[in-house]
N, C-alpha and C positions, 0 to 999 in steps of 0.2 A: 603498616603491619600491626595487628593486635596484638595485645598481649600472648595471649592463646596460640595465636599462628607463629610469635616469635619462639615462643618455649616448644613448640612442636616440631620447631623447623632445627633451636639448636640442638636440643634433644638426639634427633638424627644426625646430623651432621658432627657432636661429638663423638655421637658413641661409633660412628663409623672412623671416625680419627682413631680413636680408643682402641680400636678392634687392630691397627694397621701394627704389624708388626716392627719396632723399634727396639731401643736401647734399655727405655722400660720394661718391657718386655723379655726381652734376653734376661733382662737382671731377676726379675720374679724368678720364671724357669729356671735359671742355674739355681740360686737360692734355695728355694722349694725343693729341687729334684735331689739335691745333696747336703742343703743344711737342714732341712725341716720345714715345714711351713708357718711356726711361730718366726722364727727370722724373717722368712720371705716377705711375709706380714709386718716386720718391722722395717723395709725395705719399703715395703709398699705407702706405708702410713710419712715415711720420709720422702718419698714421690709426689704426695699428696700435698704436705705442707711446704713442698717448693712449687706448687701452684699456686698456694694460695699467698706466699711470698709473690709473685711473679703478677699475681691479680691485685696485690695492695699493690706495686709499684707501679701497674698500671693506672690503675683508680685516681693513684696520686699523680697520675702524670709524668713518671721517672721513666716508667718502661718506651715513652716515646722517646726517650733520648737516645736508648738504642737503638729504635727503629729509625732515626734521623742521622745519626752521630758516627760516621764512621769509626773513628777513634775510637769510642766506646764500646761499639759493637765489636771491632777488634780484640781488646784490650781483655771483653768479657771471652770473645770467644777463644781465644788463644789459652786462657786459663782452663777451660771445661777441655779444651784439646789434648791441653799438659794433665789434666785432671785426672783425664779414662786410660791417658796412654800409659801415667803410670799404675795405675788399675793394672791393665791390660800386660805391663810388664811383669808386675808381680803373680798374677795369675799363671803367667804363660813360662817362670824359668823356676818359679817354685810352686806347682801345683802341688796338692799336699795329697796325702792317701788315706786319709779318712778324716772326719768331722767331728770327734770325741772331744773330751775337755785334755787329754791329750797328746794330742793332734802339733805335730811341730810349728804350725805356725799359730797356735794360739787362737782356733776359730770363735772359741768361746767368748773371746772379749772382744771379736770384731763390732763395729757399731752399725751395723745394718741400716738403719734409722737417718744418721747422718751420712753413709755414703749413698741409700735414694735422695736424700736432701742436695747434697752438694751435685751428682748427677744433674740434675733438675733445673735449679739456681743455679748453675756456672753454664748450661744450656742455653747462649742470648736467641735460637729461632723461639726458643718458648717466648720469651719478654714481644720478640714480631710475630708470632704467631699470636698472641696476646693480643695485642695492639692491634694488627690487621681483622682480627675475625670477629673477636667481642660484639665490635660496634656496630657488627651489621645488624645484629640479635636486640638489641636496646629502642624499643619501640620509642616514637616519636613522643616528644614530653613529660618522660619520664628520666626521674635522677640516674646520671651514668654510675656515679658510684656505685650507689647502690644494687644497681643492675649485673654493675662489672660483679664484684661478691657472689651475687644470687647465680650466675654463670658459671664462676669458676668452682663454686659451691656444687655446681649439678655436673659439672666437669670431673668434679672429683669425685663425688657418689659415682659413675658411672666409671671412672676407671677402679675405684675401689672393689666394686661388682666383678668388674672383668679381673682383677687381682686374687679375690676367690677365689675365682672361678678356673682360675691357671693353677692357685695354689693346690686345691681341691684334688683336681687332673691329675697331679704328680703324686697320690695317695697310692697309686695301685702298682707304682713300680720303685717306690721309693726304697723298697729292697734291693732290687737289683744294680739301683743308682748306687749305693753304697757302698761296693767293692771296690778296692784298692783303685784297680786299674779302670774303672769307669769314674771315679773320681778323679785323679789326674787328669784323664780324657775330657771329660767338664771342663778342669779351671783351663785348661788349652784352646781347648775348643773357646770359652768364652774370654780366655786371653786374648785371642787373634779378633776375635769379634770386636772386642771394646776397642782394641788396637786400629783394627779399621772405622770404627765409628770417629775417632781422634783423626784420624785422617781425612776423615770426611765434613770433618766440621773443621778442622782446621785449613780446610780449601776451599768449603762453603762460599757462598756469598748470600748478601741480603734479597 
């Protein structure tokens, strides 16, 4: 495989990952539709750099532990499980009813940033999803490292795009997002969401 052919081939192949609606996903849309899209966008930029968390540990070799290591892969996944579900509990018994500075639960000092980061990094299919796909794309005699980076690099330009591109979407009704009882209905609605994603990772397998 050429260089050329390999960049053409992950190019597609992420950005249809990209496109697939997940956890990621959810979390922009809620954000955006109801905090604004400067948060969502600092959501998004914490998505980003638990990739590239996830592509150093690969590069170095760590992220195969997880994909080897039952123990580990447990250990991590059980956390990212505990992680959403308390997300998902907090959203779901104290939805709040508006997103002012204030706002009873304090949205203003939430950290956007670090909760797409910990999302992300406590995520172990990312570290096998890493690990499994990279190396298909790293043409023959060329540095993995280096390649790992230059990947997870074009990984994240292209989920950053489609981050926009979500954020963007949610400009025309961000009005109507913003009534009392369509906000409740939000942190509910993606309380039960994050709630099942915990559940689904916490049943997972490798």
């Amino acid at each position: 495989m050429s260089v050329t052919d390999a960049l053409l081939a992950y190019c597609l192949a992420a950005t249809l990952l990209t496109l697939t609606p997940g956890l990621d996903t959810a979390l922009i849309l809620r954000t955006a539709s109801v905090e604004g899209g400067k948060k969502a966008f600092h959501a998004a930029l914490g998505i980003d750099a638990g990739c590239f968390v996830w592509g150093a540990l690969v590069a170095f070799g760590l992220g195969a532990l997880i994909a080897v290591s039952e123990v580990a892969y447990n250990l991590l996944k059980w956390c990212g499980a505990a992680y959403l579900l308390w997300l998902g509990v907090q959203l779901l018994f104290r939805p709040r009813e508006s997103f002012t500075a204030s706002a009873a639960n304090g949205s203003k000092s939430t950290n956007w940033f670090l909760r797409g980061l910990l999302g992300n990094v406590l995520n172990p299919k990312m570290g096998v999803f890493y690990v499994s796909f990279l190396p298909q794309f790293i043409p023959a005699g060329h540095a993995p490292m280096e390649w790992t980076f230059l990947l997870v690099a074009i990984h994240v330009l292209i989920g950053t795009l489609w981050s926009l591109t979500l954020i963007l979407a949610t400009r025309s009704v961000s009005g109507a997002l913003s009534k009392p009882t369509v906000v409740k209905w939000m942190d509910r609605s993606t309380g039960l969401l994050f709630m099942a994603f915990a559940a689904k990772l916490a049943f997972s397998k490798r």
